[in-house]
C-alpha positions in Angstrom: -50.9 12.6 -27.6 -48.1 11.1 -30.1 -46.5 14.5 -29.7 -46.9 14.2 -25.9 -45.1 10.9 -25.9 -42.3 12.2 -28.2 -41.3 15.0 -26.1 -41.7 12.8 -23.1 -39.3 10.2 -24.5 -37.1 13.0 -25.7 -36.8 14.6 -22.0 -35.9 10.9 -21.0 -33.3 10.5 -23.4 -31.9 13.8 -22.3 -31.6 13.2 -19.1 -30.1 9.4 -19.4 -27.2 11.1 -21.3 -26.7 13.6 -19.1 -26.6 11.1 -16.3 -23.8 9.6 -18.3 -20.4 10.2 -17.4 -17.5 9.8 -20.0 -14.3 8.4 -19.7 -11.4 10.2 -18.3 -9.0 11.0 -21.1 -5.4 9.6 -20.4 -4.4 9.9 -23.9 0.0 8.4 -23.5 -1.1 7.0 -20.0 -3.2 4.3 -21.6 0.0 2.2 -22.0 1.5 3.1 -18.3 0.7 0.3 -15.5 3.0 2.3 -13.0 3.9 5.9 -13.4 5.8 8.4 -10.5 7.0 11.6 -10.4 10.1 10.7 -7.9 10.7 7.6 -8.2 9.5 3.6 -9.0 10.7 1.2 -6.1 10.3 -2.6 -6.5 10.6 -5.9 -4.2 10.3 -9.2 -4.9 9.1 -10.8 -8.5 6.3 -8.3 -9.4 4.6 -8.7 -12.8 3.6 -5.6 -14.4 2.2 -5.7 -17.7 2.7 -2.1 -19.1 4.8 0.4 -19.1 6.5 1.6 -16.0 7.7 5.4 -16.0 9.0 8.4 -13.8 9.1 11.9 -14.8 11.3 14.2 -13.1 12.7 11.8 -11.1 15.0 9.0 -12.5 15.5 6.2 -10.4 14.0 3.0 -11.0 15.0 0.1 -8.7 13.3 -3.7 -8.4 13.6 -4.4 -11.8 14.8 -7.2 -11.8 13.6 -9.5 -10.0 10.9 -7.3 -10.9 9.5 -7.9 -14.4 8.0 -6.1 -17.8 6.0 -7.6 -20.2 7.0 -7.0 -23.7 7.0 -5.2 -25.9 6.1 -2.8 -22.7 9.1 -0.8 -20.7 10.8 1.2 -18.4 10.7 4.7 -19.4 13.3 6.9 -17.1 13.1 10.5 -17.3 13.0 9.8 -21.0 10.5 11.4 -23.4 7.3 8.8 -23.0 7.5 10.1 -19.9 7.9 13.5 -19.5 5.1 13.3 -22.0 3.3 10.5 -19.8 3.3 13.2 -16.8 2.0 15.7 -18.7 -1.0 13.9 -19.9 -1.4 12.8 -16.4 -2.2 16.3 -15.3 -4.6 16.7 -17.8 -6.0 13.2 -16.6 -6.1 14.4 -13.4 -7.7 17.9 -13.7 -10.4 16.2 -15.8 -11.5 14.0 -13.3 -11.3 16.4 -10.4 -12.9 18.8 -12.3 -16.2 16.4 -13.0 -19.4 17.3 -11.4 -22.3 16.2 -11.0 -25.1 15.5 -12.5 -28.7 13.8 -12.0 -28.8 10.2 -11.3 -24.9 9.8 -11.5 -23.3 11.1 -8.3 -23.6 10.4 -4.6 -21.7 11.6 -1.5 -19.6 9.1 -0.1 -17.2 9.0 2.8 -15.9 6.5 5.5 -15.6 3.0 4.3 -17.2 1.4 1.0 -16.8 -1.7 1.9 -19.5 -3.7 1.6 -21.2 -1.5 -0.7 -23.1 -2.4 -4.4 -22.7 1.1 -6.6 -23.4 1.8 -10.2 -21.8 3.8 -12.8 -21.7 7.4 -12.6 -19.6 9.9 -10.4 -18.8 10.0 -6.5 -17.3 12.4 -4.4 -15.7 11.9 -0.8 -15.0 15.4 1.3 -12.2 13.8 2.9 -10.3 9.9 2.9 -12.2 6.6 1.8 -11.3 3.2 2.8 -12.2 -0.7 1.5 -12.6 -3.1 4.0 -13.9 -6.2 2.3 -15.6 -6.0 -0.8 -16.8 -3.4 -2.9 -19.0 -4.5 -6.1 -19.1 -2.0 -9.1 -22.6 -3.3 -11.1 -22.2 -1.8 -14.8 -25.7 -3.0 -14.9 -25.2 -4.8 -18.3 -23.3 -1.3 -19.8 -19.8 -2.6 -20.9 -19.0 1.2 -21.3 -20.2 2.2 -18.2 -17.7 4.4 -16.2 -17.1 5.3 -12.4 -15.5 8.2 -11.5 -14.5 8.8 -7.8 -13.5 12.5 -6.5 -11.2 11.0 -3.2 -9.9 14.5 -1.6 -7.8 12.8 1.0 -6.2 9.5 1.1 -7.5 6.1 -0.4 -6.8 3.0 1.7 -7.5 -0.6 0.9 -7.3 -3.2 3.6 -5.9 -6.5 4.0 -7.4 -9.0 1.6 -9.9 -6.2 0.5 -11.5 -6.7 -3.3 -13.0 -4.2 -5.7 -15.3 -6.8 -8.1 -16.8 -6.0 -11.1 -20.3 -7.5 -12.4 -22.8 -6.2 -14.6 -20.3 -5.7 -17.8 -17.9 -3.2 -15.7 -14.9 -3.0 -16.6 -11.7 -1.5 -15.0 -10.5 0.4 -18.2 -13.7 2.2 -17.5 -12.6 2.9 -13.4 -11.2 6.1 -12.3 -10.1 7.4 -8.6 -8.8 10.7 -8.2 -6.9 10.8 -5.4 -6.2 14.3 -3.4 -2.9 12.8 -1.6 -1.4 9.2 -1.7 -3.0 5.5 -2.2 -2.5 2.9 -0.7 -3.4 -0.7 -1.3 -3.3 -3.5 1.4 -1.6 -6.7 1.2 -3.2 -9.3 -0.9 -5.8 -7.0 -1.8 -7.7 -7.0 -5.3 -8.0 -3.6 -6.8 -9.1 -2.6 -10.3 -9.1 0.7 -12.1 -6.8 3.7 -12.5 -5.6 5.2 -9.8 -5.0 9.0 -10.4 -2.8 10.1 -7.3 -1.6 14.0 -6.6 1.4 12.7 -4.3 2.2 8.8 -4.3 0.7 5.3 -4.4 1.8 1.9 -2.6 1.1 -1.3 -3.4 1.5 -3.8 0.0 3.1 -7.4 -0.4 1.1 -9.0 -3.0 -1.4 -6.8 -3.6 -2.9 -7.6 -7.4 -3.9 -4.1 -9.5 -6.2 -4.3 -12.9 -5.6 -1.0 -14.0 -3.1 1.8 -13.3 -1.1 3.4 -10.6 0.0 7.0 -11.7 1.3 9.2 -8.9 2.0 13.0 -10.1 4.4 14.1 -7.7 5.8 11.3 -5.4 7.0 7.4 -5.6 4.8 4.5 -6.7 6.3 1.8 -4.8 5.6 -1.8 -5.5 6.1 -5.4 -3.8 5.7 -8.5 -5.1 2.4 -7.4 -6.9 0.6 -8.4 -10.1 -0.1 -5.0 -12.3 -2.0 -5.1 -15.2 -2.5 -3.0 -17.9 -6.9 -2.9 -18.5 -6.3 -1.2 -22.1 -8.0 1.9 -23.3 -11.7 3.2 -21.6 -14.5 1.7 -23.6 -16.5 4.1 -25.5 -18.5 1.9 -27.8 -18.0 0.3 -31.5 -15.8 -2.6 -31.8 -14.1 -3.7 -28.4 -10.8 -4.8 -28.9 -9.6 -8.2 -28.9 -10.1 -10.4 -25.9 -6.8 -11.8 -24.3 -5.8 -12.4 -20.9 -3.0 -11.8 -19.2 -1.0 -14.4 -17.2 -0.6 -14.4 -13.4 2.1 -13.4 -11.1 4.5 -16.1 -11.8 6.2 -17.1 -8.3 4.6 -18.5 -5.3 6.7 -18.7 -1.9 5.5 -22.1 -0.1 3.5 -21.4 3.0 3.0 -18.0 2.3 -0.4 -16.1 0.8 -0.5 -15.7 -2.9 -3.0 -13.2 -4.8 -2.8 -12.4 -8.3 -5.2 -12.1 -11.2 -6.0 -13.3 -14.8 -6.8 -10.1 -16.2 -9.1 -10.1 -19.2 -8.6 -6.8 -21.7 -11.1 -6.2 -24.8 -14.1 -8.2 -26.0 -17.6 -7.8 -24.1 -17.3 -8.3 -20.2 -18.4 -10.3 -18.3 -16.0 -13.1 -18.4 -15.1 -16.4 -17.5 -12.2 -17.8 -16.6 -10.8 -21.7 -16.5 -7.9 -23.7 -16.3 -7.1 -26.3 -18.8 -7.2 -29.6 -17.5 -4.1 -30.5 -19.1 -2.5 -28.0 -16.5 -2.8 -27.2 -13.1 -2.0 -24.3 -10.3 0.5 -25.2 -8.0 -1.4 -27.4 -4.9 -3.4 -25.0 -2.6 -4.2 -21.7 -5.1 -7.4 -21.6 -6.5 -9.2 -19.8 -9.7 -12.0 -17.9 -8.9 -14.0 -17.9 -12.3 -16.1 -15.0 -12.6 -13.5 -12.8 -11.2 -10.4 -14.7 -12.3 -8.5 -14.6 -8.8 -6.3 -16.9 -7.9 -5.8 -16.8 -4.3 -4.7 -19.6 -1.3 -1.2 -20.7 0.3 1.1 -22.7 -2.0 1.8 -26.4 -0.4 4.5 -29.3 -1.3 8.1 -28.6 -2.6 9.3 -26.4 -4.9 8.3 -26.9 -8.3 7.5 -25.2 -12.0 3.5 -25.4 -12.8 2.7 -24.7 -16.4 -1.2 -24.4 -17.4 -3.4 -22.6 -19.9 -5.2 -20.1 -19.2 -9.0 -19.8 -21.0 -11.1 -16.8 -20.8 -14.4 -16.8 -22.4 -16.7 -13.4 -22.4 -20.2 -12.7 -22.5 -20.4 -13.4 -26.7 -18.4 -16.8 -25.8 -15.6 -15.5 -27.5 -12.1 -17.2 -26.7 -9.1 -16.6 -25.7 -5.7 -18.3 -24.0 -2.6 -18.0 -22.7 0.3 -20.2 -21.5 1.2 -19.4 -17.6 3.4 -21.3 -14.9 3.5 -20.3 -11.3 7.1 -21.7 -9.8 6.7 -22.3 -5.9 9.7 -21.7 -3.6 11.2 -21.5 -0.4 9.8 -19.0 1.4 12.1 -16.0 1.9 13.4 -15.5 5.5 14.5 -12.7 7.1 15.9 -12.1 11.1 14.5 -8.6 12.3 15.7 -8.0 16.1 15.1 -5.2 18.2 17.3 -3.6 21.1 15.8 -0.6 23.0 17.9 1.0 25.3 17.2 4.2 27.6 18.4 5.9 31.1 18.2 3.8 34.3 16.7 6.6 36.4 14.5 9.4 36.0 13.0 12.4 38.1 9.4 12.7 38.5 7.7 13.9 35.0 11.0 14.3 33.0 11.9 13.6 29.9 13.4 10.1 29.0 15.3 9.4 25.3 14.9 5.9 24.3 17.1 4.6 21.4 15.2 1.8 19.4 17.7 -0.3 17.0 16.0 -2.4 14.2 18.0 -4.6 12.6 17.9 -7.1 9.5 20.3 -10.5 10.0 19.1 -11.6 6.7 19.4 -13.7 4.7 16.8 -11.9 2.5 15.3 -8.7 2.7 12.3 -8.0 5.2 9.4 -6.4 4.2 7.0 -4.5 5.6 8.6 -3.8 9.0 6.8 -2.7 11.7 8.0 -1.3 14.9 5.2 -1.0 17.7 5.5 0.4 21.4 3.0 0.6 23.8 3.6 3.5 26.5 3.2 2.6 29.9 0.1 4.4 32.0 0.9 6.9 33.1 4.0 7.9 30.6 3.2 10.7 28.5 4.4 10.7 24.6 6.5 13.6 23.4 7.6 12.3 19.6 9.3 9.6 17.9 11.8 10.1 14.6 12.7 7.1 13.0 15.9 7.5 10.2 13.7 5.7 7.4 9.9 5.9 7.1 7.2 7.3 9.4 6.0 6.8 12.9 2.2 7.6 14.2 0.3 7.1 17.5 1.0 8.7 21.2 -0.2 5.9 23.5 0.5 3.2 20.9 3.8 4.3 18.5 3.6 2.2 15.5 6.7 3.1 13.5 6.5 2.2 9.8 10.5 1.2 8.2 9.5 -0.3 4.8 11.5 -2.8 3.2 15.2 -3.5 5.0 17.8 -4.9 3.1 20.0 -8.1 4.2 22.4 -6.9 7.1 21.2 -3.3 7.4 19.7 -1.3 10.1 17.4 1.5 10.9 16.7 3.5 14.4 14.0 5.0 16.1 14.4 7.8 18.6 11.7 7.8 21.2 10.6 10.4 23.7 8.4 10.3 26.6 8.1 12.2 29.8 7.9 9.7 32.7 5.2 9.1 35.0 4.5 10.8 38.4 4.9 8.1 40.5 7.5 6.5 41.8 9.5 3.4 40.8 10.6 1.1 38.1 8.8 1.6 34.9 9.4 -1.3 31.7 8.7 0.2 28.2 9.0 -2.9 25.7 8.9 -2.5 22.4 8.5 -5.2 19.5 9.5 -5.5 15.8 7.4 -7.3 13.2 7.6 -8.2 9.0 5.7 -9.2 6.4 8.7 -11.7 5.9 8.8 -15.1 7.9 11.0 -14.7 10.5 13.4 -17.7 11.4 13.9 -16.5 15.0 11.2 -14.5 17.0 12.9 -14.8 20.1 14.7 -11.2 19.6 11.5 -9.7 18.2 10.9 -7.5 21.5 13.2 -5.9 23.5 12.3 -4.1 27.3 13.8 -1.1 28.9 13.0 -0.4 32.6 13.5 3.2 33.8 13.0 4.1 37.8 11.4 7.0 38.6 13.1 8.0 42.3 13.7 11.8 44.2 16.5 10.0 45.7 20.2 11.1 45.8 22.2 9.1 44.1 24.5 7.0 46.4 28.2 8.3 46.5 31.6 6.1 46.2 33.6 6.1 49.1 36.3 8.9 47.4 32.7 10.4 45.9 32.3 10.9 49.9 35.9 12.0 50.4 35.7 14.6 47.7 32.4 16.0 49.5 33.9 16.5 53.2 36.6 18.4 51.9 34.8 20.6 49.9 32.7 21.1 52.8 35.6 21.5 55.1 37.2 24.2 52.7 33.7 26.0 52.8 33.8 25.9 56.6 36.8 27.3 57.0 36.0 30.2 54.3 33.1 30.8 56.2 35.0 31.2 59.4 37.5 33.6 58.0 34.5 36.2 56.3 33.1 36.2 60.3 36.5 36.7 61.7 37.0 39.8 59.3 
């Protein structure tokens, strides 16, 4: 019977290791926060503690009023990261290459929002979204891992969150992305993102963990990036710190950032001293350490400790400020133009122009157009970013600078029916606007059979020519 029990206990054992999954090995890409393989594009005062690298590419703009924390860097086309790029192949074969085993995996697909998992590895056949909140539990593991096989895109959405309880931790979080990431504004995300082509973060979205994209850009706005340190693997966890928030707040505006905790035993807790404060309307939330809300009052400098305690209550701190300011303004207008008339089921060409009166960049523009019935789309080519959508065209520009412009060339064959047909179209940004009243702009096309009226020396033309005909006529009959 005590042999019994052994082997029983032994078969146990077995299988709880085997349902373990280990780390994925970054090796170089441990220190990385953001790493492309075109390019690194920045806007506004994003905070990103850890290195930030392309490999082949060269360019990295944003920086400033984009930041790096010391002693991290930019690394251009330089040797960290060539190497960087190289190891994240290697990072990214491993943890495509997982499989599964018992008790670890599951299937997942569509939207995890919502959703309580725990540690082990998950695989998605196509895209996955976050809507909401997803919890990863590492059911009192601090070296717990998740591992998830995305074969499409990954999309977060607006004001989504990825929480951690149960001692996960997002040096411990892997996704493995088949084509491009993207997270949505103000969204919390934590873990490192592994990305075959590129990886946006949206207007002040916060990221605990990293954002390496092999092939394409990693492009950034106004976000908070932190570095989580290397996976967990047992022994001695590094020292606790905690990393300071992102350190500007435009008044009126939504603000989400993070105190990010790094070594020690999760979970933690995080305060503000008393002898500080966050600027009026953000809030900390403690278990996660998110501060979130809409700055209020004037502008103003806000210094404050930061404390983080973790499950062995031991300390750490950090001095922080969060300067509020004027909200940045930017006038996008619109002016849509196309033909006056059209035949039954032709093809119209409508010229969209978008353009950016400043005085500050506008980000995140949007153009949308909603056909008319009836109107049928044929395609739409904007000369900067992407457009999607046949009854509804929603054309994506980006970020515009101050005084520049962009254009959208839109095609539809008209309706069967007759008359005057409007086709409005509207721009939108992330940026306040100071004048909406230009944000739409109609064009009205009249579907007719009719001739078109003549001038009176139209008409003249016309009765000689078909005098002149007459009389050749008359000659051929003579002969």
């Amino acid at each position: 019977m005590k042999k019994f029990i052994l082997i029983l206990s032994c078969t146990t054992l077995s299988i709880g290791l085997q349902a373990a999954q280990l780390p994925v090995a970054l090796h170089s890409d441990v220190t990385f926060s953001a790493l492309a393989g075109s390019t690194v594009t920045n806007t506004g005062p994003t905070a990103v503690n850890g290195n930030v690298g392309v490999s082949p590419g060269s360019a990295v703009t944003g920086f400033p009023p984009g930041s790096v924390t010391a002693p991290y860097a930019i690394h251009a086309a330089d040797g960290p990261a060539v190497t960087a790029q190289a190891d994240l192949t290697t990072a990214y074969l491993d943890a495509a290459g997982r499989t599964s085993v018992p008790s670890a995996t599951g299937n997942v697909s569509g939207d995890l929002g919502g959703l309580t998992l725990t540690p082990g590895l998950y695989n998605s056949t196509s895209s996955l979204g976050i809507t909401g909140t997803l919890t990863l539990n590492g059911q009192g593991n601090p070296n717990s891992v998740f591992i998830f096989q995305v074969a499409s895109a990954l999309t977060t959405a607006t004001s989504s969150q990825v929480v951690l309880i149960g001692g996960a931790q997002a040096s411990n979080i892997f996704w493995q992305v088949g084509s491009s990431a993207t997270l949505g504004t103000y969204s919390i995300f934590n873990g490192t993102i592994l990305a075959q082509a590129s990886i946006s973060l949206g207007t002040g979205a916060a990221l605990n963990g990293r954002a390496l994209a092999r092939t394409g850009a990693v492009t950034l706005d106004t976000n908070t990036a932190v570095n989580p340190g290397p996976p967990a693997t047992g022994g001695t966890p590094p020292a606790l710190a905690v990393a300071c928030p992102q350190g500007t707040a435009q008044i009126g505006i939504a603000y989400t950032s993070l105190l990010a905790a790094t070594g020690g035993t999760p979970p933690y807790t995080f305060s503000i001293t008393p002898s500080g404060s966050l600027p009026p309307g953000l809030g900390l939330t403690a278990s996660t350490g998110a501060i979130t809300g809409t700055a209020t009052g004037a502008s103003a400098s806000y210094p404050f400790t930061v404390n983080v305690l973790d499950s062995t209550s031991a300390p750490a701190t950090n001095s922080c400020s969060i300067a509020t300011t004027a909200a940045n303004q930017a006038d996008v207008s619109i002016t849509k133009s196309g033909p006056g008339t059209a035949a039954p089921n032709a093809t119209i060409i409508y010229n969209l122009t978008v353009a950016n009166a400043g005085p500050n960049p506008a980000v995140s523009v949007n153009v949308t157009d909603v056909l008319p019935a009836g109107t049928t789309f044929v395609s739409a080519t904007p000369s900067v970013g992407s457009c999607s959508g046949t009854n509804t065209v929603i054309c994506s520009l980006g970020t515009m600078a101050a005084n520049s412009s962009a254009t959208v060339v839109l095609i539809v064959r008209s309706t069967g029916s007759l008359g005057p047909v409007a086709n409005t179209a509207l721009v939108s940004s992330a940026t306040t606007d100071p004048n909406p009243a230009n944000n739409s702009s109609t064009s009205t096309v009249t579907v007719t059979t009719s001739v078109p009226a003549l001038s009176t020396w139209g008409l003249g033309m016309l009765a000689l020519l078909l005098t002149a005909c007459a009389a050749r006529f008359r000659r051929r009959v003579r002969v």
